[in-house]
N, C-alpha and C positions, 0 to 999 in steps of 0.2 A: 506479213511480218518482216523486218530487219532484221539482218545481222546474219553473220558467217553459218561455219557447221555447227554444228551441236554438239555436246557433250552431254553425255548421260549420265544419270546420276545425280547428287545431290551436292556436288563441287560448287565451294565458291570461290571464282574468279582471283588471282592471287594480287595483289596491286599492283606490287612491284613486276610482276610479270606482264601486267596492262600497260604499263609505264614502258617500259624494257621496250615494246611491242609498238609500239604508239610511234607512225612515221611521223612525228613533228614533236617539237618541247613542247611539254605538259605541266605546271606551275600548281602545286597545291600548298598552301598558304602563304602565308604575307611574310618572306624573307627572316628577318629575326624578331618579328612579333609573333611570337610563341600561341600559335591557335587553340592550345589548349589551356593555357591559362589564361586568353582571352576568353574563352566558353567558361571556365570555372566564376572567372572576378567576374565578367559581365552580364551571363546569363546562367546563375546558377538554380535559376527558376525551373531551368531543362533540364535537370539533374533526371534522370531515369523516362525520359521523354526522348521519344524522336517526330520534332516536329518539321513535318515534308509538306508544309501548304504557302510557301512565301512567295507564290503568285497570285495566292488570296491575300495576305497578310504577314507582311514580313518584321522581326521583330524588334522589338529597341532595347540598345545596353544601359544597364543601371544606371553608368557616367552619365548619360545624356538626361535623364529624369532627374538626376541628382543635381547636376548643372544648371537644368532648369528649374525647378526650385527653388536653388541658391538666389538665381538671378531676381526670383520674383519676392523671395524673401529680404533682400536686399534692396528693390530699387519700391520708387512708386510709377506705374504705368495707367496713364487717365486716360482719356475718350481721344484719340488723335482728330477728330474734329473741333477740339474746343482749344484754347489759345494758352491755357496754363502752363506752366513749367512742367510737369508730371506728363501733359498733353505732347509738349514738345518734344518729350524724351522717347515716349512711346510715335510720334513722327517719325522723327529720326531715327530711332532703329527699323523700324517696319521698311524705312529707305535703304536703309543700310543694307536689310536683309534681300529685296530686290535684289541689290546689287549683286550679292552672294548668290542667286540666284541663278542669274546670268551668266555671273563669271563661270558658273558649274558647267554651264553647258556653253562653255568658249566663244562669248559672245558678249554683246555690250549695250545700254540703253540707247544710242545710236542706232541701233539696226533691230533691236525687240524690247516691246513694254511687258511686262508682269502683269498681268489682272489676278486676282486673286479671287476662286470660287469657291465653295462647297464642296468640290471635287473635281475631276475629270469629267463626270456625267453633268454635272452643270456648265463645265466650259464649252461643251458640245452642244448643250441645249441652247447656250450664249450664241454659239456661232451658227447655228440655225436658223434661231429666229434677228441676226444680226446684217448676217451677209447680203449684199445688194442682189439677190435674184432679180430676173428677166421675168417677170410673166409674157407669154406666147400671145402672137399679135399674130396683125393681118403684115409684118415687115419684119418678123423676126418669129422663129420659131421656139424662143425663151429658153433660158436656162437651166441646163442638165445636173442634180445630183448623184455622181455614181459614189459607192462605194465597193470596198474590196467584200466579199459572200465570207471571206475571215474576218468575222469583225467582232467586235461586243455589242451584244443586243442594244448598248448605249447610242453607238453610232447609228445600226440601224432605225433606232427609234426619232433620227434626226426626219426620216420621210414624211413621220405624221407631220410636223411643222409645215416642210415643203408642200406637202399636199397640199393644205390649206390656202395657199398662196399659189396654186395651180402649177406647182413646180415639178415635174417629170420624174421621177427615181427612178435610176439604173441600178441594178447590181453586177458585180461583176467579178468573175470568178477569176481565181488566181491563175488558171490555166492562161485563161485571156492575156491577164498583163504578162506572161513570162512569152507569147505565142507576142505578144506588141515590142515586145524587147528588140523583137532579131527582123522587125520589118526594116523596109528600107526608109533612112531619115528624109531621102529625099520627098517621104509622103507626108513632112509636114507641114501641120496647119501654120497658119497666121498668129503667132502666141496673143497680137496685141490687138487680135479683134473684136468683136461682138457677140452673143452674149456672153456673160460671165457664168462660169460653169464651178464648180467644187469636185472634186476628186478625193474621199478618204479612204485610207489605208492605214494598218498597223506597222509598227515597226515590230514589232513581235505579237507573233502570235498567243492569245491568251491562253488557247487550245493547248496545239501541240506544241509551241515554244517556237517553231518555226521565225527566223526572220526573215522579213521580206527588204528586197535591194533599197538602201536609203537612195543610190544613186535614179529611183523614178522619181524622186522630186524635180530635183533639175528637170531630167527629161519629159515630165508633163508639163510643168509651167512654159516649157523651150515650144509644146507643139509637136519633140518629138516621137514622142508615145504618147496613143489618146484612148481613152478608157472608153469612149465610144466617138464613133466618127461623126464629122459635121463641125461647122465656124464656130469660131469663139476663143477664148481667152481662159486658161486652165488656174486655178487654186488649186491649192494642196496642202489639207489638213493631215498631219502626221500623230495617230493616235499613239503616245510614246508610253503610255501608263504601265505597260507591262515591260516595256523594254528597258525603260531608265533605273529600276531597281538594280539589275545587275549589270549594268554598260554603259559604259560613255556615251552621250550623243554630241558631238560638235554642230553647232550649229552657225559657224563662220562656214563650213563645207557646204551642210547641208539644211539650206535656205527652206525651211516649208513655213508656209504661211501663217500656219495654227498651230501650235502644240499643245493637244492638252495632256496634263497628267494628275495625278494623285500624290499627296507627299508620306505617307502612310506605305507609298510602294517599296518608297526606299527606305525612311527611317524605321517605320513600324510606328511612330509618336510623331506627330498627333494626328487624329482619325479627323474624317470632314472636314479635310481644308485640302485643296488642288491651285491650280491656277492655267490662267491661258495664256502664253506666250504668243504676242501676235507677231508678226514682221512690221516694220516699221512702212514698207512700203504698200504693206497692206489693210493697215489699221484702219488713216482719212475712210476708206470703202464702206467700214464698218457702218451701220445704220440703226438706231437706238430708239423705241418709243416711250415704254416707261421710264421713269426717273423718279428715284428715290434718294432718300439724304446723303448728302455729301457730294452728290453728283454735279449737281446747277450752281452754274456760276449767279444767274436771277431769274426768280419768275414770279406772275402775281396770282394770286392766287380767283380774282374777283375776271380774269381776261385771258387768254390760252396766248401767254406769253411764256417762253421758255429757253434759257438761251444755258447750254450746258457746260460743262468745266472744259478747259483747252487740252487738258492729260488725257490722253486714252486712259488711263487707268482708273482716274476719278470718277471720269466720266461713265466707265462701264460697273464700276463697284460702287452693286445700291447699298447705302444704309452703312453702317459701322462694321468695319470688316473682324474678322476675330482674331485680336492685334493681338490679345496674349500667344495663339497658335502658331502666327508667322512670328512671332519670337522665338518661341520653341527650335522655329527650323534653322535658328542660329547654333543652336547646341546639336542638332540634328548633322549640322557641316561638320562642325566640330569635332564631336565624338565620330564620324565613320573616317573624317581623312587620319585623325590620331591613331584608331586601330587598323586599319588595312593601307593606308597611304594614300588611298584612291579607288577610283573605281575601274583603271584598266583590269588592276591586281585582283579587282572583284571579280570583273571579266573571267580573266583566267583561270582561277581557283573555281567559280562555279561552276564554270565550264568543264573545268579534269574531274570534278566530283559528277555533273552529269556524262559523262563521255563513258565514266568507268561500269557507272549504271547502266548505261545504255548496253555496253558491249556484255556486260554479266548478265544481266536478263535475257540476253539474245541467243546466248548459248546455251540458256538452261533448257533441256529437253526429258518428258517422259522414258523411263525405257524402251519404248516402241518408237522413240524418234521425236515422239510430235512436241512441238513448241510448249513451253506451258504458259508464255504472255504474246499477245499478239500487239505491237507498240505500233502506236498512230504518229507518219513522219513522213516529212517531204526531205529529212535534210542528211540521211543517215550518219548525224553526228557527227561530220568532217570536222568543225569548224567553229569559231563562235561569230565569228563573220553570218553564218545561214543556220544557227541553233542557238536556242535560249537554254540555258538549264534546268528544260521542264521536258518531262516525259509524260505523254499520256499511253493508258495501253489500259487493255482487258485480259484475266488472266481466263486461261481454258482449261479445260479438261484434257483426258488423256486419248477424248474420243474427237478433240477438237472442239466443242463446245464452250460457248463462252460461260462462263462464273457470273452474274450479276456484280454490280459495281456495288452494293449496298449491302452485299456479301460478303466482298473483301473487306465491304470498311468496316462491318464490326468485328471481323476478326483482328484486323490491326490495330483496332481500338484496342483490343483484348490485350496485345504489344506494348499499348501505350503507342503506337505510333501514328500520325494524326495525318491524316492525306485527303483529299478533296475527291469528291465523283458526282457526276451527272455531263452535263453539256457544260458547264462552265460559265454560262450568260453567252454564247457562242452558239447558235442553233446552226449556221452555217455553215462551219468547222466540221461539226458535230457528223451533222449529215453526208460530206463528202465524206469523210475519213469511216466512218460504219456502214454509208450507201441505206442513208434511211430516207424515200421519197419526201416529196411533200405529202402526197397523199396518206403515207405513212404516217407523218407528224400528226395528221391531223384526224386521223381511227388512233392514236395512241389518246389525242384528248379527248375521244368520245367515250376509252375504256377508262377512264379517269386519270391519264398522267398526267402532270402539269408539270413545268419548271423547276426544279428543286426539291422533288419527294424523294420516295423511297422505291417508287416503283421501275424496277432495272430492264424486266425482260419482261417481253409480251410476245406470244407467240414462239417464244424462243431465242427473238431476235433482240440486239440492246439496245435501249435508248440512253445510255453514255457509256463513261470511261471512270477508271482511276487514274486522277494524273497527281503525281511526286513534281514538285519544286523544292530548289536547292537558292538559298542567301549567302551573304557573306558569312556569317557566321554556321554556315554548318559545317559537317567536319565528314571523314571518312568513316568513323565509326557508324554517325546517321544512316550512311550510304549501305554501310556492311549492314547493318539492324536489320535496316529496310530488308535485303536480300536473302538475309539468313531468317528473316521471318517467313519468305514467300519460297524458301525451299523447306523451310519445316513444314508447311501447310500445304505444299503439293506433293513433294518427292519426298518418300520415307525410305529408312535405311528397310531392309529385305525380314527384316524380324518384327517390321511392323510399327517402333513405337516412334516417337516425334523426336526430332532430333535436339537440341539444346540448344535455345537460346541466347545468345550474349544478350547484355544489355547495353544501350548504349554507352558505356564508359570502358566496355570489355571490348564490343565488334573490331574494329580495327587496331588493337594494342596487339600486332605479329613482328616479333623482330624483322628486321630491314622491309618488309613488307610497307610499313609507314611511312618510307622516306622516300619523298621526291624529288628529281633535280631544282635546283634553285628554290628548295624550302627544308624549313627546318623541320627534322623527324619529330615524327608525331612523340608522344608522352602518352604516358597510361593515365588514364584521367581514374579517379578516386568513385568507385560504386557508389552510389548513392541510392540507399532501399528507396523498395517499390512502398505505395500508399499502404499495403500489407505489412510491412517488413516493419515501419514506422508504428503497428499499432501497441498496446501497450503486450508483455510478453503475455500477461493472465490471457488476453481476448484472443491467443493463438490456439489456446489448447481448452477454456472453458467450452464446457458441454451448452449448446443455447438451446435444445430439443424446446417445440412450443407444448403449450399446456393442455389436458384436453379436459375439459369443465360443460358442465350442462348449463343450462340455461340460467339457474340459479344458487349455481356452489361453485367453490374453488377447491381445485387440487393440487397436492404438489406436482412439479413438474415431472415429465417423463424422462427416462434415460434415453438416450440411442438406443433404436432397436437394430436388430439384422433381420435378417428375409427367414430365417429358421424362427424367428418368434414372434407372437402377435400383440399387437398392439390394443390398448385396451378399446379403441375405438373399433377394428376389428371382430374384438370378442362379443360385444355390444351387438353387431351385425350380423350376428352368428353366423360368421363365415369360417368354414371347417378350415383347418389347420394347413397351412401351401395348397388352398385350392382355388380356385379361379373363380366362382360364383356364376351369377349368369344378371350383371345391369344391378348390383348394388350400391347405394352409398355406403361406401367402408370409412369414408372420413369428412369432416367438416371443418373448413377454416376459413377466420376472417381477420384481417389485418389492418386492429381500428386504424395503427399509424402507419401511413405510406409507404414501404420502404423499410420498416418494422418484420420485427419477427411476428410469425403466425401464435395465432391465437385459436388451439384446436381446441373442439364443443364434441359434443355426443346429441346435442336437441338445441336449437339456435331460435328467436323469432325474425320472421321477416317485416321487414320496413315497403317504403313506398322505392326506396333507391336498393337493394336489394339486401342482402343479411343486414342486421340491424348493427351499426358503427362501424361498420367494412368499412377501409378508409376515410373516414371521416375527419381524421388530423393528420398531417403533415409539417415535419419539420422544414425549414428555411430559415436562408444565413440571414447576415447581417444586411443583403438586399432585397431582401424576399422573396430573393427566388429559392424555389422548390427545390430542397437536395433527394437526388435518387441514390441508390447502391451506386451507379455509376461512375458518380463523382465521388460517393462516400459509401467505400464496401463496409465500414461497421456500422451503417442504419439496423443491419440485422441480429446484431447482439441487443439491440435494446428490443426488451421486453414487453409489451403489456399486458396487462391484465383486468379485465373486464369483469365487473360486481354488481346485478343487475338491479341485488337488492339493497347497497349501499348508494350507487349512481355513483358510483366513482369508476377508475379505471386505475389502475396503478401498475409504475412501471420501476422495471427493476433493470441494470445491467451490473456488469460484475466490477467490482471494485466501488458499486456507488450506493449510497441509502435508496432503497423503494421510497418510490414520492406520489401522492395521487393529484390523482385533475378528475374535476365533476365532471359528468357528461354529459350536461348540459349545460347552458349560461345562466351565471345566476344573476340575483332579482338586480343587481346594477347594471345600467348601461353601460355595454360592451362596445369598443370603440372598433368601427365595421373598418378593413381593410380589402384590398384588392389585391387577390392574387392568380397567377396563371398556371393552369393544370392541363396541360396537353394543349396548348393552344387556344382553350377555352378561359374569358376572365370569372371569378367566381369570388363571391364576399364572403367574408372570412374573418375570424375575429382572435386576439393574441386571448392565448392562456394564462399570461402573467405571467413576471417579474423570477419569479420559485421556479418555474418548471423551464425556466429560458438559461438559468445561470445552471441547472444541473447539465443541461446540454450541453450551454456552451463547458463548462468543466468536463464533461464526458469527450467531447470533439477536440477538444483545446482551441477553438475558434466559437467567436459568436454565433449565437442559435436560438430560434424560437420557436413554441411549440403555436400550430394554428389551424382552427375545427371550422368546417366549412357552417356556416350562418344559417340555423333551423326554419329560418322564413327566406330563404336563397332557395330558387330551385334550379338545376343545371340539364337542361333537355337533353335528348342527344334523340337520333331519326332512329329506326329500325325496321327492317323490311318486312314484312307479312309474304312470306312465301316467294314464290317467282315474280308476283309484281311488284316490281320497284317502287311505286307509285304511291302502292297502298300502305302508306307507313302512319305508324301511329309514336303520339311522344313518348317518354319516359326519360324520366328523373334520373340523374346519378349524381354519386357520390366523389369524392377524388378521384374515382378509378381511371385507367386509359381509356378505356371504349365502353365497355359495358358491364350491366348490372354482376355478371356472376361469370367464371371462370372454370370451366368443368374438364378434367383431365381422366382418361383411360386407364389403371393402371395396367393391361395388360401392353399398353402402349411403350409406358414407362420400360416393363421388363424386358421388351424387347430393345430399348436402348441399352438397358443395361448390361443386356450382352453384348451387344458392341462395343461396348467397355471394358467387358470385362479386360484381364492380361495373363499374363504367367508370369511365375515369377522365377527365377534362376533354380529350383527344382520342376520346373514345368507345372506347379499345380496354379490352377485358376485360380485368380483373386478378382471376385466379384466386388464390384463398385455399389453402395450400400445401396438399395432402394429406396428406404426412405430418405435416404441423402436426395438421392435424384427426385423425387417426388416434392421436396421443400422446396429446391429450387425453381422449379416453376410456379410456383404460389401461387396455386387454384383454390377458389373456393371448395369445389367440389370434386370427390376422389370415388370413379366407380369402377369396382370390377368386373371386366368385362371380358367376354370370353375371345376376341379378336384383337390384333395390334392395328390400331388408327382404321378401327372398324366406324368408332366414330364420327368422322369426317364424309360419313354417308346420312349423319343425321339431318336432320331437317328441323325436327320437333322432339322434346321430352317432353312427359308426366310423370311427376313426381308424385304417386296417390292424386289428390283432385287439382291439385299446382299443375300451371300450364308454362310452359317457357319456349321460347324461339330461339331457335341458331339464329345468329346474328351472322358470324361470320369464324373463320382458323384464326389462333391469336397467332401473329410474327413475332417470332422471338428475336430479343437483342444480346448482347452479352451479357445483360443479369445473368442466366442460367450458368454461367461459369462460376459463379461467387458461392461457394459453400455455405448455406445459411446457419452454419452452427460456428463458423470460425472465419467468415468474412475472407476468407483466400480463394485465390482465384486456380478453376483449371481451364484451358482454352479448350479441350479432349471433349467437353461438351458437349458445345456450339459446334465444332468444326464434326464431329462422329453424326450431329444432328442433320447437321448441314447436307453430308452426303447421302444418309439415308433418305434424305427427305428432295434429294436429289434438287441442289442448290437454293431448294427457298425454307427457309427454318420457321415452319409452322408446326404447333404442337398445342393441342387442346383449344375449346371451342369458347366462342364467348354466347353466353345467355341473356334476354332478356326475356322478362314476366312478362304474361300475356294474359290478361282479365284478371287482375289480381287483385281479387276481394278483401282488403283489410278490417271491413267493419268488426268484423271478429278475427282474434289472434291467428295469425298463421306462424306453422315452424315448420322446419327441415331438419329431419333425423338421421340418424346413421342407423341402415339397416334399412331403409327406404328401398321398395320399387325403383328402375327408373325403365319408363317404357319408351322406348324411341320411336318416332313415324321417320322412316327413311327417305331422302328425295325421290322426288318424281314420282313419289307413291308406288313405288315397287314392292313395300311390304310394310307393314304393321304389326311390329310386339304388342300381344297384350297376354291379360293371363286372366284367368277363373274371378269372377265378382271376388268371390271371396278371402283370395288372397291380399287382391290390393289394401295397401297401407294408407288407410286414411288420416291425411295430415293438419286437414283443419280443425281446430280444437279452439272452442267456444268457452 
């Protein structure tokens, strides 16, 4: 890990004092463009967000989409292939905007053409399958592609191409080129010999932010540093996609062959469009075999005639490029030189907002000393010359143990603060900077990780990071958020309870603390409530307790109960009064709408997907996708209510008419839709026109009510015991994974003491139980006489119901969200977190196993439940005569 001595404690770094301290000038904001009412007018979308991922995606100010509009609402722009006046216009600006291109990057159509791609990952695939390789002869040992072991899987993925074309791939570690740097020049090659060879390399790292010396261009093309030894004549692709968002690149200085980039990096708007800068002395080399429109100057179609346009540009850009896009990036110029001046000024300010990060992290230590992030860096933040404004690191524990990265992020989600983990498309990076083999990499794909899960630690050890990047427009406050979240969530003050968080419009408002030399002091920027704070005031304090009704009656709703009284589901179960039972069902719930309040039974029937209408409807916006709590904490004030002998369902929240929807489709054809529930697509059909506008009126945004399609069936695998193998299908409903949900309560109770608190007379105040028990939304609630005794189950019997452990369900930040009033506690997830000793699993998922429907089955309260333990170490069962027999004819 980086960084000086430590400070104990729960101290955040003071600015002004990192400033004070800092051997060189440090520049936070854009002179007398006021950065905070830059963030108000232009991105007031971030109002109570801290978004720290703008080396995934950086974002665009209002001006520029508003700009762009205007222009397209004003002008007519036709097919720049075709000859009209509308045509000609959209030519000439797409020329226009080349130009502006260039000139960005201090250079000129004399020395570099624009090609315009789909990305960065297609100008690299361009320059792949483009470049004049050597294949290896009886007089020539062919053409070497190396690149830098930092690279984006994009680049690396240029080998497949070369392979095919018998072309060699090197890789080559950073160590190498900096160990090529300090050889003697006397040991170079011939630059202008044979074969021609390729060399890429980042200019920033996408990883660690790391930048690597622009000055290796020159010196490979020269012959004087060679990425591997042996004759030939050196290129050099400079992969700039990460690096151009926040820095300058001049490329009168620094001559590389290829650039490609992304324009999304820098403005944020518009996504899927990049382009290739080639050098002009490198372009002629270029070699082309398909050809698509707009390319060929003529060819016939009846004779393999072909003679292609004389522009490199034309000639490389198949088909109709997306001319409205590269207009965009004239508003793109626009809007970033009018608010920051430029991009040194980007430079810099990114750069003092990651420096300050850097150094405040590095000091924060446990009270026994130890680190609590360990930061991934070659460059320990000198400089923006050898560092990007990106930090990756993994936070630890206080025993030195890494935190999983998928740990952090939903805690910060909980923040609101939105930060990136895994490898990053970087497996390269990845692996130097954690010291995870190859061999590693590939036992981690055998135990099921792949690129971009969820899965952080195996064995203990990490397969990524959390990395924070910083844009022009972020501010210190971001910075402070970030900081004061990740000392809330490690270092507590000595009495225990979590420290307080600012939000981001609070973090950095400290007198003189704000103000940097050669920028204007910060402004206290205007709070802006959280999605909570926004909802209406009744939904803060109605009671949403769910109903508990038998199979075919309704009742009024329940009150909040506390742990001194029983619920009537309870009483039903004849479970004595505060006692623990021994494998009862004490409760049953199903949640026909997704994301919806619980719908507690006393006697339920079961279906083929499992409780009968368990999620089977699902609200979604205005694009069909699926809203959970997560984007929308009030899914759980709305109510439903299930009527088995009207076939209706009816829902209620507060302040709006109860309205029904049948429960099944009626006799008109239902118009089928497509929508996606975990990854999985599943048909699906609207409820109508009534139940979409009470939503959208409840939401105050558009909403549709939508029931998964009665002749749809949605598989999902389930394991039979220890062999993996022997799986059998079953049907589900919306749910995430599986058929049923089954939670401990003595598991509960024991979080619940972990919760509990004292209050300024020392007396304990216990955190409600059945609070804690809604929030995880199990179908099923037993009482059992051990805490997470059930994670040794294997198998239940429910009377003659047979059901399979599937698997622990992973909890996300739902559990924070109070199901009775939609606010959020972080005390949770994070109390969970550590009990459960960094991975937040809690309650088991079920599926049916021989599940005979010819005749009615149900699920009761007051039910048996018999467990078979793994590995067949032991078997509950009890007297014939006791068992609860559930099948009912």
């Amino acid at each position: 890990m980086a960084g000086g001595a430590g400070q104990s404690g729960a101290e955040l770094l003071a600015f002004a004092q990192f400033l004070d301290s800092s051997p060189q000038p440090l520049v936070y904001g854009y002179g007398r463009r006021n950065l905070h009412e830059l963030r108000a007018r232009e991105f007031g979308r971030l109002a109570g967000t801290v978004y720290l991922d703008h080396a995934g995606a950086t974002l665009f100010p209002q001006s520029q989409l508003t700009s762009f509009t205007k222009d397209l609402m004003e002008n007519v722009y036709g097919n720049p292939h075709s000859q009209n006046i509308s045509s000609k216009l959209t030519h000439d600006t797409v020329e226009q905007v080349r130009y502006r291109i260039l000139a960005h990057f201090h250079t000129s159509p004399e020395d570099y053409t624009v090609i315009f791609t789909a990305g960065s990952t297609a100008a690299l695939k361009l320059v792949a399958e483009a470049f004049p390789w050597v294949s290896p002869g009886p007089e020539s040992s062919g053409s070497r592609f190396c690149y830098l072991t930092d690279s984006h899987t994009s680049v690396v993925g240029m080998r497949e191409v070369t392979a095919a074309m018998n072309i060699t791939s090197i890789p080559v570690r950073p160590e190498d080129m900096w160990l090529a740097e300090k050889q003697d020049a006397a040991a170079a090659s011939d630059p202008n010999g044979q074969p021609l060879h390729l060399f890429c390399y980042p200019a920033q790292s996408n990883f660690s932010g790391t930048r690597y010396p622009l000055s290796w261009i020159e010196e490979v093309k020269a012959g004087r540093m060679r990425p591997v030894s042996g004759p030939g004549k050196w290129f050099v692709l400079l992969d700039a996609a990460a690096y151009v968002g926040t820095s300058p690149l001049d490329l009168s200085v620094h001559r590389a062959d290829f650039v490609p980039l992304s324009f999304y990096k820098i403005f944020g708007f518009p996504t899927g469009l990049g382009a290739l800068l080639v050098n002009s002395r490198s372009a002629p080399l270029l070699r082309k075999t398909y050809f698509g429109g707009g390319t060929a100057a003529a060819y016939l179609a009846e004779e393999d005639f072909y003679i292609p346009r004389e522009s490199v540009a034309e000639r490389f850009e198949d088909g109709t490029i997306s001319f409205l896009d590269v207009i965009a990036l004239k508003h793109g110029f626009d809007a970033l030189e009018r608010l920051t001046g430029g991009m040194e000024n980007i430079r810099q300010h990114t750069f003092t907002l990651a420096q300050y990060t850097y150094a405040a992290l590095s000091t924060l230590r446990y009270p026994n000393g130890a680190p609590v992030v360990q930061i991934y860096s070659d460059s320990e933040f000198s400089s923006p010359e050898v560092q990007g404004p990106v930090i990756s690191f993994n936070v630890l524990d206080d025993n030195g143990n890494i935190i999983g990265y998928s740990q952090v992020d939903k805690m910060a989600s909980l923040h609101n603060i939105h930060v990136r983990t895994g490898c990053f498309c970087n497996t390269g990076a990845c692996q130097r900077h954690l010291g995870i083999s190859d061999e590693m990499i590939k036992k981690h794909l055998q135990a099921g990780h792949v690129c971009g899960d969820d899965v952080d630690l195996i064995d203990g050890q990490p397969t990524g990071s959390v990395r924070i990047s910083f844009g022009y427009m972020s501010t210190l406050e971001d910075a402070q958020a970030f900081l004061r979240f990740i000392i809330a969530t490690r270092l507590r003050p000595s009495h225990g309870q979590p420290l307080p968080l600012a939000t981001p419009g609070e973090a950095g408002a400290l007198p003189a603390e704000s103000e940097a030399p050669n920028a204007v002091p910060a402004t206290r920027a205007r709070r802006s409530p959280s999605p909570q704070e926004d909802a209406s005031p009744d939904a803060r304090v109605w009671d949403n307790s769910p109903t508990t009704v038998d199979a075919v009656s309704l009742r009024p709703p329940l009150l909040e109960t506390t742990r001194t009284q029983q619920t009537p589901s309870e009483k039903a179960a004849g479970i004595p009064d505060g006692g623990l039972g021994s494998h009862i069902v004490t409760n049953l719930f199903l949640y026909p709408i997704k994301s919806c309040a619980a719908f507690e039974v006393t006697r339920w029937p079961l279906g083929n997907q499992g409780l009968l209408y368990d999620r089977s409807w699902v609200v979604v916006n205005h694009n069909g996708i699926c809203l959970s709590q997560k984007q929308e904490p009030r899914l759980c004030l709305i109510q439903p209510f299930i009527d088995l002998q009207q076939r209706i369902m009816v829902i209620k929240a507060q302040g709006m008419e109860p309205i029904a929807v049948p429960l099944e489709e009626n006799s008109k054809p239902a118009q089928i839709c497509q929508s996606k529930v975990c990854a999985d697509r599943v048909n699906t059909y609207d409820c109508g026109e009534k139940i979409s506008s009470w939503l959208s009126k409840f939401f105050g945004r558009p909403c549709h009510l939508i029931k998964q399609s009665s002749d749809f069936q949605r598989n999902a695998r389930k394991k039979r015991g220890k062999d993996q193998s022997a799986c059998t299908t079953a049907t589900l409903s919306l749910v995430n994974e599986a058929q049923y949900l089954l939670i401990n309560r003595s598991s509960v109770l024991e979080l619940q003491r972990q919760l509990s608190t004292s209050d300024e007379n020392g007396k304990e105040e216990l955190f409600p139980v059945n609070n804690l028990i809604s929030r995880f939304r199990a179908n099923i609630i037993t009482n059992g006489t051990r805490a997470f005794e059930e994670e040794k189950w294997d198998e239940i019997s429910v009377g003659s119901l047979h059901f399979q452990v599937v698997g622990p369900c992973h909890r996300c930040q739902m559990i924070c969200i109070d199901q009775q009033t939609g606010q959020r506690n972080q005390n949770v997830f994070q109390k969970l977190s550590e009990r459960r000793e960094r991975k937040v699993n809690f309650g088991l998922y079920l599926m049916h196993t021989s599940l005979d429907l010819s005749s009615p089955c149900y699920l009761s309260v007051g039910s048996q439940v018999l467990p078979v333990l793994k590995e067949n170490i032991e078997h509950y069962d009890l007297p014939a005569s006791e068992k609860h027999q559930e099948v009912i004819s």
